[in-house]
C-alpha positions in Angstrom: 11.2 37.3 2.2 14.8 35.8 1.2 15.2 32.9 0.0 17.6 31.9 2.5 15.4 32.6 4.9 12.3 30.4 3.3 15.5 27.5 3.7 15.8 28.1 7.0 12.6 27.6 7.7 12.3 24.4 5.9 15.4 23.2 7.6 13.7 23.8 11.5 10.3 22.3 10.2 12.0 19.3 9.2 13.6 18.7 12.5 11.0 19.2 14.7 9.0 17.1 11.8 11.6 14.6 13.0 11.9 14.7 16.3 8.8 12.6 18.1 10.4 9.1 16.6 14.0 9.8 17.7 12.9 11.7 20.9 10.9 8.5 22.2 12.5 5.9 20.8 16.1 7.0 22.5 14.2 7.1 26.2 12.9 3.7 25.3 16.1 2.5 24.7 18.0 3.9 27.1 15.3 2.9 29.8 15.5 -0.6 28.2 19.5 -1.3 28.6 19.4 0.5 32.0 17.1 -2.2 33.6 19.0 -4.8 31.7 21.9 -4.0 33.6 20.0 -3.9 36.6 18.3 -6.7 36.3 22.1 -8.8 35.8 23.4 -6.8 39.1 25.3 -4.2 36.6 24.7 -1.1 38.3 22.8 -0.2 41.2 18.8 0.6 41.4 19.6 4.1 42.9 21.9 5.5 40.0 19.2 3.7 36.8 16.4 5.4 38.1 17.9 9.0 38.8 19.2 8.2 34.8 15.8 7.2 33.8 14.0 10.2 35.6 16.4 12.9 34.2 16.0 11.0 30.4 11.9 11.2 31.1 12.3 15.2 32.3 14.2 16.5 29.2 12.3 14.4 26.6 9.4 15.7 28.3 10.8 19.4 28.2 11.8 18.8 24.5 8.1 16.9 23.7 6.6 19.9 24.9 8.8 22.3 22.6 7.7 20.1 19.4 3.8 20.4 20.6 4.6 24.6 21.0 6.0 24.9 17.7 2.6 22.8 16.3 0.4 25.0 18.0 2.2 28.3 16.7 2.5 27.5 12.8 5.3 30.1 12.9 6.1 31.8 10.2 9.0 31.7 7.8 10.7 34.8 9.3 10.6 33.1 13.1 12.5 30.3 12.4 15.9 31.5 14.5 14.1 32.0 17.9 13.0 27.9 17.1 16.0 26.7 15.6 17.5 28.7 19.0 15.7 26.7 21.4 15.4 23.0 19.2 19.3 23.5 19.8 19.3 24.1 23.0 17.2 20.9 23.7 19.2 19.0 21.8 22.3 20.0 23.4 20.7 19.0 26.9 19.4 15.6 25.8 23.0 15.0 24.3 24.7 15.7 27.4 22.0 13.4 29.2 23.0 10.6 27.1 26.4 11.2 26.9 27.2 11.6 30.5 24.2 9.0 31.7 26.1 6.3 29.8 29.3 7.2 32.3 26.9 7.4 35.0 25.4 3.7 34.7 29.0 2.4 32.7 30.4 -0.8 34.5 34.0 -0.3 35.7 34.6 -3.8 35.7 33.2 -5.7 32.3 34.7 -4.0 28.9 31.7 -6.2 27.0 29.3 -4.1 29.1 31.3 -0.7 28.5 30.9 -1.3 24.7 27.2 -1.7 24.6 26.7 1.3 25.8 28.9 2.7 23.3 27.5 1.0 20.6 24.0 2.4 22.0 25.6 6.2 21.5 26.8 4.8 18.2 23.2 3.7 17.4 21.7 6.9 18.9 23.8 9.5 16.8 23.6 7.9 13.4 20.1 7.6 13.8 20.2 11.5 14.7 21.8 12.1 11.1 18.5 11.5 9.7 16.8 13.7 12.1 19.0 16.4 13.0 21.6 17.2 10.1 18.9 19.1 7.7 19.9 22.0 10.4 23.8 21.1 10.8 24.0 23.6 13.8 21.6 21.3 16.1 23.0 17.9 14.9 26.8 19.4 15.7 25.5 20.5 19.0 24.1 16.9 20.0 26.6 14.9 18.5 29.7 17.1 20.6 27.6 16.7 23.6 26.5 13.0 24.0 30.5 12.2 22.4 32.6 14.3 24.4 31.8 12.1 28.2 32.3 9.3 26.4 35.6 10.7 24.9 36.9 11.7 28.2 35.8 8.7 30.2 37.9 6.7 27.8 41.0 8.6 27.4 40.8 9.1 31.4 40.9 5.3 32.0 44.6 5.2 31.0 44.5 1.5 29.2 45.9 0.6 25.9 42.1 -1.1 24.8 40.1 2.1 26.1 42.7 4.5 24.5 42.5 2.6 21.0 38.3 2.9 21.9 38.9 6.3 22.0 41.1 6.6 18.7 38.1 4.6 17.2 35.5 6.8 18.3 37.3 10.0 17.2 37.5 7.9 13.9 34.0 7.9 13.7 32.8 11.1 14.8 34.5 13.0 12.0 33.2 10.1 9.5 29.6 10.9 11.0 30.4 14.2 10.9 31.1 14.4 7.6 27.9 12.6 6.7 26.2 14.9 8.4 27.2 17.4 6.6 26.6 16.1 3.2 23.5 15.1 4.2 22.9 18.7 5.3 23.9 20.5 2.0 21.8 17.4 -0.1 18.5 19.2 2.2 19.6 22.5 1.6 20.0 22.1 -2.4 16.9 20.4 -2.7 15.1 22.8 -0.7 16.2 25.3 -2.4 15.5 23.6 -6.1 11.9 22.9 -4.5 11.7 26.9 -3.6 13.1 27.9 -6.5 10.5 26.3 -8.7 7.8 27.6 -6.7 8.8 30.9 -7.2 9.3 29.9 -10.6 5.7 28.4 -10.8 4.3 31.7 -9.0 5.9 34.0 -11.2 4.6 32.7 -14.5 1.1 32.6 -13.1 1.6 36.5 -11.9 2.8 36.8 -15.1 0.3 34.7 -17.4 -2.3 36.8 -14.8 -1.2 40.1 -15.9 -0.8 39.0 -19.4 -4.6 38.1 -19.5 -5.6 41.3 -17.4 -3.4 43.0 -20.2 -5.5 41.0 -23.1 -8.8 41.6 -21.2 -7.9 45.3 -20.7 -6.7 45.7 -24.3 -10.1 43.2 -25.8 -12.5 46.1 -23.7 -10.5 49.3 -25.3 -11.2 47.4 -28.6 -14.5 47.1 -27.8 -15.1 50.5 -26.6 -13.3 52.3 -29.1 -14.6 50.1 -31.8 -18.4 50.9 -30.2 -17.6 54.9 -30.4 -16.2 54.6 -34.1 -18.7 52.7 -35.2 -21.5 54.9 -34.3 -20.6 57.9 -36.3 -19.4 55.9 -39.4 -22.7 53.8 -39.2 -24.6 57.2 -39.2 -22.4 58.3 -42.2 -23.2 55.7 -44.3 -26.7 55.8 -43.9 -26.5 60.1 -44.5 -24.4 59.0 -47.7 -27.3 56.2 -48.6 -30.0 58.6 -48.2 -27.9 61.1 -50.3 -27.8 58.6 -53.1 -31.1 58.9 -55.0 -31.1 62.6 -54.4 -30.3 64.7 -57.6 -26.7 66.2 -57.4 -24.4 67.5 -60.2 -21.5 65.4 -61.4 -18.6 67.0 -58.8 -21.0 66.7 -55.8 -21.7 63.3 -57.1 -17.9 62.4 -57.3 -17.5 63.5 -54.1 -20.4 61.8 -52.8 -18.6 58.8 -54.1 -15.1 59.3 -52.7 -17.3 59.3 -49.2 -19.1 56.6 -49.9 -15.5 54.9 -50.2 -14.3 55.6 -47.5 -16.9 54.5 -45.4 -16.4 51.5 -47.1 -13.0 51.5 -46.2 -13.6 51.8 -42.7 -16.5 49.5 -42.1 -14.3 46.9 -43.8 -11.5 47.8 -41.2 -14.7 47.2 -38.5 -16.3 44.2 -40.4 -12.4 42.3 -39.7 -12.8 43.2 -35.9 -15.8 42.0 -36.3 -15.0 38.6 -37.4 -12.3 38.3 -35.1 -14.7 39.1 -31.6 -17.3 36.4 -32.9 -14.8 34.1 -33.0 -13.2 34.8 -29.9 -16.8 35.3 -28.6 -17.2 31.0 -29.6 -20.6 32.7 -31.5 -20.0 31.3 -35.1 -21.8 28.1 -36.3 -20.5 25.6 -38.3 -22.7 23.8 -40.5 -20.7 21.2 -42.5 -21.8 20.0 -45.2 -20.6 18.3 -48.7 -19.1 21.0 -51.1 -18.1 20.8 -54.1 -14.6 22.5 -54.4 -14.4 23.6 -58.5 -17.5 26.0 -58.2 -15.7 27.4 -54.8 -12.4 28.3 -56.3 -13.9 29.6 -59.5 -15.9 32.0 -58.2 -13.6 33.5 -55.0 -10.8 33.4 -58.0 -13.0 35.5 -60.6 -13.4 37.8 -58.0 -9.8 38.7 -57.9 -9.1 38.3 -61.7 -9.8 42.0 -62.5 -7.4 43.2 -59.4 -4.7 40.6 -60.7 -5.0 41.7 -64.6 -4.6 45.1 -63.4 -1.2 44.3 -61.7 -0.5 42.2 -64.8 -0.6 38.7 -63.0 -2.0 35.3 -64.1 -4.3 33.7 -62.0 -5.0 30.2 -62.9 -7.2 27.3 -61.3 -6.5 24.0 -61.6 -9.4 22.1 -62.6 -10.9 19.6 -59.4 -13.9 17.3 -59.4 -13.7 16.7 -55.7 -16.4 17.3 -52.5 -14.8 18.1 -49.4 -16.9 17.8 -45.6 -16.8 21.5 -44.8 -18.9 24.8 -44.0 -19.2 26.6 -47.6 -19.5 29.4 -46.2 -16.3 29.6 -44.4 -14.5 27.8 -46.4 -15.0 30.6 -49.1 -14.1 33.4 -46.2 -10.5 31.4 -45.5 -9.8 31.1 -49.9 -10.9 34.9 -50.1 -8.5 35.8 -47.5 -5.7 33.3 -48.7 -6.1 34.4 -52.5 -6.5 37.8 -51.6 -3.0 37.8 -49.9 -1.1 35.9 -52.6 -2.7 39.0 -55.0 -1.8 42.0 -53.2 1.8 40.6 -52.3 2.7 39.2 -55.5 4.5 42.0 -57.8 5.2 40.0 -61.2 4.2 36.4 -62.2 1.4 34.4 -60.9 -0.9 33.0 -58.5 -1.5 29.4 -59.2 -4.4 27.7 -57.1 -5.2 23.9 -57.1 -5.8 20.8 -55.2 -3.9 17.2 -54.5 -5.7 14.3 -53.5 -4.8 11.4 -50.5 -6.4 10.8 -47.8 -7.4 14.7 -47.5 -7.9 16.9 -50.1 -5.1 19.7 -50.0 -6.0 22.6 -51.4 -3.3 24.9 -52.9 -2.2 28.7 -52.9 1.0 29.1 -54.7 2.4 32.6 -55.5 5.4 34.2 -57.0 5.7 37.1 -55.0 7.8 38.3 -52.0 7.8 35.4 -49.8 8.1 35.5 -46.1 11.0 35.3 -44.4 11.2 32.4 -42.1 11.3 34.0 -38.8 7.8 36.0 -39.7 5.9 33.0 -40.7 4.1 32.8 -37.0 4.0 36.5 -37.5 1.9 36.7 -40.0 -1.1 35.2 -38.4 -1.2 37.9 -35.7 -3.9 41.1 -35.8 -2.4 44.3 -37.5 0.9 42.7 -38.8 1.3 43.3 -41.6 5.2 42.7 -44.0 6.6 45.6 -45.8 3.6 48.2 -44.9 5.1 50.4 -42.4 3.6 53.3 -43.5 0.1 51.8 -43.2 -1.1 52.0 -46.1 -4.5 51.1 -46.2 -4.7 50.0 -49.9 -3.0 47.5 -48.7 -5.5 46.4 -46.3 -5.6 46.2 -42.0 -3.7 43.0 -41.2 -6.6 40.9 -40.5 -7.3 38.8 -43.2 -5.0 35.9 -42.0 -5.7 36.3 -38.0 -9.5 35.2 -39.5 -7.6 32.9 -41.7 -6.1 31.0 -38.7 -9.1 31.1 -36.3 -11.4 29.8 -39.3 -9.4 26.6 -39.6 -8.6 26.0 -35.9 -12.8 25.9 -36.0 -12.9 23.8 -38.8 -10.0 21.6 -37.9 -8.8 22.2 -41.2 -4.9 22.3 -40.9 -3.0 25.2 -41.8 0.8 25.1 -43.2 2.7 27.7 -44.7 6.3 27.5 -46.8 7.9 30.0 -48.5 11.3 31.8 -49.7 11.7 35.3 -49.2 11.7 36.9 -52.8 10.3 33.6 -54.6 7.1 33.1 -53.4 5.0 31.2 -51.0 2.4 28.2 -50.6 -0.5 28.5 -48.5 -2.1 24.9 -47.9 -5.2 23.7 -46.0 -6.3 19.9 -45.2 -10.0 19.5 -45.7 -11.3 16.0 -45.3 -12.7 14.7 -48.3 -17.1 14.8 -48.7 -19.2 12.0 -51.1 -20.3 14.0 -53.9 -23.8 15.1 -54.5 -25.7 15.9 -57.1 -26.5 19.2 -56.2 -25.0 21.5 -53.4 -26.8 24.4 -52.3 -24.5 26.3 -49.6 -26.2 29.1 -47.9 -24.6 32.2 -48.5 -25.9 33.9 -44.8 -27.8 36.6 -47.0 -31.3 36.8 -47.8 -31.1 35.6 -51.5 -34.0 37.8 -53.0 -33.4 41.3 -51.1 -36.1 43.1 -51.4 -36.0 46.1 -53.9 -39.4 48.1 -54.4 -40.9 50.9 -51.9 -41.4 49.8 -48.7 -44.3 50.8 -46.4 -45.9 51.1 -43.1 -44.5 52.1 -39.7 -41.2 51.4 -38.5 -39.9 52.2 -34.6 -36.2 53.4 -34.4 -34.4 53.3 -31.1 -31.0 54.6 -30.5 -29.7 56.8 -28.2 -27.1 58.7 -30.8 -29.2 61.8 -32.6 -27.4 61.6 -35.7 -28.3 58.0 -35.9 -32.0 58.2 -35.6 -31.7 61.2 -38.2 -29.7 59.1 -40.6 -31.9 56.7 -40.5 -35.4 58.1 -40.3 -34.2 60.2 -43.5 -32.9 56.6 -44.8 -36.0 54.3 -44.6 -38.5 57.3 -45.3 -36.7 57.5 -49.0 -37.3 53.5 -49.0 -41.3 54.3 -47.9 -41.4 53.6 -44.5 -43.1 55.7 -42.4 -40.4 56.1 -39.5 -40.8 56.9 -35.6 -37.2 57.3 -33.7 -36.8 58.4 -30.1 -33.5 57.8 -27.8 -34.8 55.5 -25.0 -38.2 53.1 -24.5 -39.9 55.9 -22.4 -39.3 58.3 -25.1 -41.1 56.2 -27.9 -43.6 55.2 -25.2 -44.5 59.1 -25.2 -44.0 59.1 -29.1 -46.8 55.7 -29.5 -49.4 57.3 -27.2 -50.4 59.2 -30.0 -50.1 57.1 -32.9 -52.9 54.5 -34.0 -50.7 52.7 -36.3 -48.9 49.3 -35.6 -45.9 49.4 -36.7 -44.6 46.4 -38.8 -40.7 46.3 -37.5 -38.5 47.6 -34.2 -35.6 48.7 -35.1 -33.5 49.1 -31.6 -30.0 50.0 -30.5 -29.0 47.2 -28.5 -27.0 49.0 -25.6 -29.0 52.1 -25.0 -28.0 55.1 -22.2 -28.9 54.5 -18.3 -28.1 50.3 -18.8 -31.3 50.0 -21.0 -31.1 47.2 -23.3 -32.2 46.2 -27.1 -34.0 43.1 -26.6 -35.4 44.4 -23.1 -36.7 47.7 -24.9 -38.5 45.4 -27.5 -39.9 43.4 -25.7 -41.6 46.3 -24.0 -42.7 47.8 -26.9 -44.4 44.4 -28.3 -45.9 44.4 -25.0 -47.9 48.0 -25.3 -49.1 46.7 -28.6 -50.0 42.8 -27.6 -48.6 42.1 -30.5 -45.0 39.8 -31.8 -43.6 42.6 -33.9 -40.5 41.7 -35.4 -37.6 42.9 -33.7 -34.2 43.8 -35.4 -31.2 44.6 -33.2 -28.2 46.7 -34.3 -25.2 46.9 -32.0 -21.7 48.8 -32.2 -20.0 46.4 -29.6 -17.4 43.4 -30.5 -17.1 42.9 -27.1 -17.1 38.7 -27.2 -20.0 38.8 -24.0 -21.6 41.0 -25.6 -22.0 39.6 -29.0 -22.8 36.0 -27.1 -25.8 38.4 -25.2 -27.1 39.4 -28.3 -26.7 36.3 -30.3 -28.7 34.5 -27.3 -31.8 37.1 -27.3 -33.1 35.2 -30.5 -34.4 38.7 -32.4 -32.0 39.5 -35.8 -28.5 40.8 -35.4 -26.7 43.0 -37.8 -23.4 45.3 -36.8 -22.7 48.5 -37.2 -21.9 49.6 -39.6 -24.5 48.4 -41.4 -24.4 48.1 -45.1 -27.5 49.8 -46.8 -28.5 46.4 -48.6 -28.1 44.6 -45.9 -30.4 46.9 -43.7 -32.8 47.4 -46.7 -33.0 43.0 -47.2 -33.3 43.0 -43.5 -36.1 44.8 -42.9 -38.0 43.4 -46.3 -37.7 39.7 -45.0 -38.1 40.6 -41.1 -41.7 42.3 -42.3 -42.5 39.6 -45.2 -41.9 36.4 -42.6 -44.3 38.0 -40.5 -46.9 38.5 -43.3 -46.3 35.2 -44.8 -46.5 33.9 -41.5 -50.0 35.5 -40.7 -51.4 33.9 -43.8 
């Protein structure tokens, strides 16, 4: 619908809005200075009551037009057949005022001839306020209940009635021209008032799409990241079962080009990764006093060999200082940080260190190729990446500082960033500063003693993706498991019926075909034995529901793909809790 129409509308709500107060209150006042005047012998009974009957018929008329338009809530696109007949009424009930007043005006007494023009005086500014948001109605009352005045005056042919009449023009265009301002004021803030409610509507259609957009994009993530990670998980356990196989040196160098880049690409995974648990709201933070020196020296001896290489000094100012923070990631943000200030810094160095005040600030400074100014928000977006438009993927994914930026919005650990294109640029986080301790022990989120030796015993694989349950039946038989895989519950039911031996671990898919789930499937499986069997779920999705789903079933998580150690620790402490447990 137009705009112009939406005004219109406005405009004939507001003078029907209007019109119960002036509509009565003008009968009531007429009425009342009509039986004045009869009561002081002013005009005759006869000729008040024929006025006061034809004032009570047309407010009447025009009461009942105002309770019609209630009862129909028209809409917008009606409003001319209303505005038609709200016009019409008030044309009437002008002309019944304007030519009543004649009708009871005493010929004789000019004091009694001016009250009733000051009454239509009265009556018409007060219609300003009720009639001029629709100019059309209020021009077609006001010419009515003015021009038998008008005439009446002019006609009486005295100098004091024909200076009454220069008066009253006077004032009608005055009024009119208040009418009209008054008019255009309605019509600007109506429109202002429509304007931002389209305004308002638009950026929620718009903020709606954007979110459907985000949702649509997060679930082709997810998907696609579910289909990739399937094969590549496979892959790397085909590679790991490869590994203690004997091979000549070329097959072994290729063996180990493989085995890179499936490390390439479950890094690429292991950054989406990060990012969905984060959206997902699934990460804990465990905050604790840490003790910064250790930190720093060990992310930055991690990246010493990669900066000698590239013939960079990386230095670490020396800091006594405990801050109040999770260790853990804490690390993960300085990993990415330094990481950054490595692989973008051509010549020079990479300084990292810490001030003191009321926070503790710790410090990246590099001398490489600084960010321009207008990329700085950039930079913490997924997959952008400065001066890697081929893609290289040496270079890494683009990642490292959307984690970076999630990480210490979770933390409340604030984030600044200055630079100078082609000099360099200083990462720095605010960590509130921790009471030292004698001894800090920060959890690194892996089992500390993996376990290394031959397994044994029976372990139940479930995964609906062949090459998977081939990978990694071939997998945990070469670590001494004896291995059962099938690709749904009733298929290892079937597989079971015949098999004495309980296993020691489930090993189960956690989205399986047909809408059958991990934890579900397990818990089925525990069931046919009577027995609490450890349960360890693996999952390709990074879907932020799902994720919360399988964080919230209780049984171990681990993401495809699945490093081999980590499996390997995995399934050595899943199996040894239990035992120790038991005992």
């Amino acid at each position: 619908m137009q705009l112009s129409d939406r005004i219109r509308a406005e405009q004939i709500r507001s003078i029907y809005r209007n019109t119960p107060p002036g509509l009565f209150g003008t009968l009531l006042a007429i009425t009342f200075l009509t039986l004045v005047l009869v009561h002081i012998d002013a005009v005759a009974v006869d000729r008040a009551m024929v006025l006061i009957g034809v004032m009570a018929a047309q407010t009447g008329a025009r009461g009942f037009l105002y309770r019609a338009y209630l009862r129909a809530v028209p809409d917008s696109s009606e409003w001319r057949f209303w505005a038609r007949w709200f016009t019409v009424g008030a044309t009437v009930g002008g002309l019944t005022i304007g030519a009543g007043s004649i009708w009871i005006m005493s010929h004789g007494r000019v004091d009694l001839q001016l009250v009733s023009l000051l009454l239509i005086f009265a009556i018409t500014s007060g219609a300003v306020s009720a009639f001029a948001a629709y100019l059309p109605a209020f021009i077609s009352f006001f010419v009515s209940i003015s021009v038998p005045p008008l005439l009446w005056l002019l006609s009486q042919g005295e100098v004091i009635h024909t200076a009454l009449a220069v008066l009253y023009l006077v004032w009608f265009i005055s009024i009119a021209e208040q009418a009209r301002r008054s008019s255009a004021a309605f019509i600007d803030a109506v429109r202002l008032r429509l304007e931002n409610i389209d305004l308002v509507e638009g950026l929620r259609r718009e903020k709606a799409a954007a979110e459907q957009a985000n949702a649509a994009k997060s679930r082709f993530l997810a998907a696609a990241s579910h289909d990739l990670r399937q094969p590549v998980h496979a892959l790397s356990l085909f590679v790991a079962a490869l590994r203690p196989r004997s091979m000549d040196d070329e097959a072994r160098n290729l063996l180990d080009h493989i085995d890179g880049s499936v490390r390439a690409m479950s890094g690429l995974f292991g950054g989406l990764l990060d990012i969905s648990r984060l959206d997902a709201g699934v990460v804990e933070v465990n905050k604790e006093a840490v003790a910064v020196e250790p930190l720093l020296d060990r992310v930055c001896r991690d990246y010493e060999v990669q900066a000698r290489a590239k013939g960079l000094q990386l230095r670490v100012r020396k800091c006594s200082a405990f801050v109040e923070s999770d260790a853990l990631l804490l690390e993960r943000i300085l990993r990415n940080i330094i990481a950054n200030a490595v692989a973008y810094t051509d010549r020079g160095r990479v300084l990292v260190g810490c001030r003191r005040g009321r926070t503790l600030r710790i410090q990246v400074w590099d001398t490489g190729r600084g960010i321009p100014q207008a990329e700085q928000e950039h930079i913490f977006q997924e997959f952008y990446q400065l001066g890697n438009p081929e893609r290289d993927r040496t270079k890494g994914v683009g990642l490292g500082l959307a984690i970076v930026r999630r990480l210490t919005t979770l933390l409340d650990h604030p984030l600044t960033v200055r630079s100078i294109a082609g000099r360099g640029s200083l990462f720095e986080i605010k960590v509130p500063l921790g009471e030292a301790r004698a001894e800090t022990t920060a959890s690194t989120g892996r089992f500390l003693n993996p376990f290394q030796g031959q397994g044994s015993g029976l372990v139940l694989v479930i995964d609906d993706e062949l090459a998977i349950q081939l990978a990694m039946k071939s997998l945990l038989e070469s670590w001494g498991y004896e291995v059962l895989a099938a690709g749904s519950c009733d298929e290892m039911l079937e597989r079971i019926a015949t098999h004495r031996t309980v296993p020691r671990l489930i090993i189960c898919d956690y989205r399986l075909r047909d809408n059958e789930s991990g934890p579900a499937v397990i818990e089925r499986l525990r069931s046919e034995y009577n027995d609490e069997i450890p349960g360890m779920l693996i999952t390709g999705d990074t879907a932020p529901d799902r994720i919360r789903e399988a964080q919230e079933s209780g049984f171990l998580l681990l993401h495809k793909p699945v490093p081999n150690s980590r499996l390997r620790a995995s399934i050595a402490h899943l199996i040894d809790s239990r035992e120790t447990a038991a005992v």
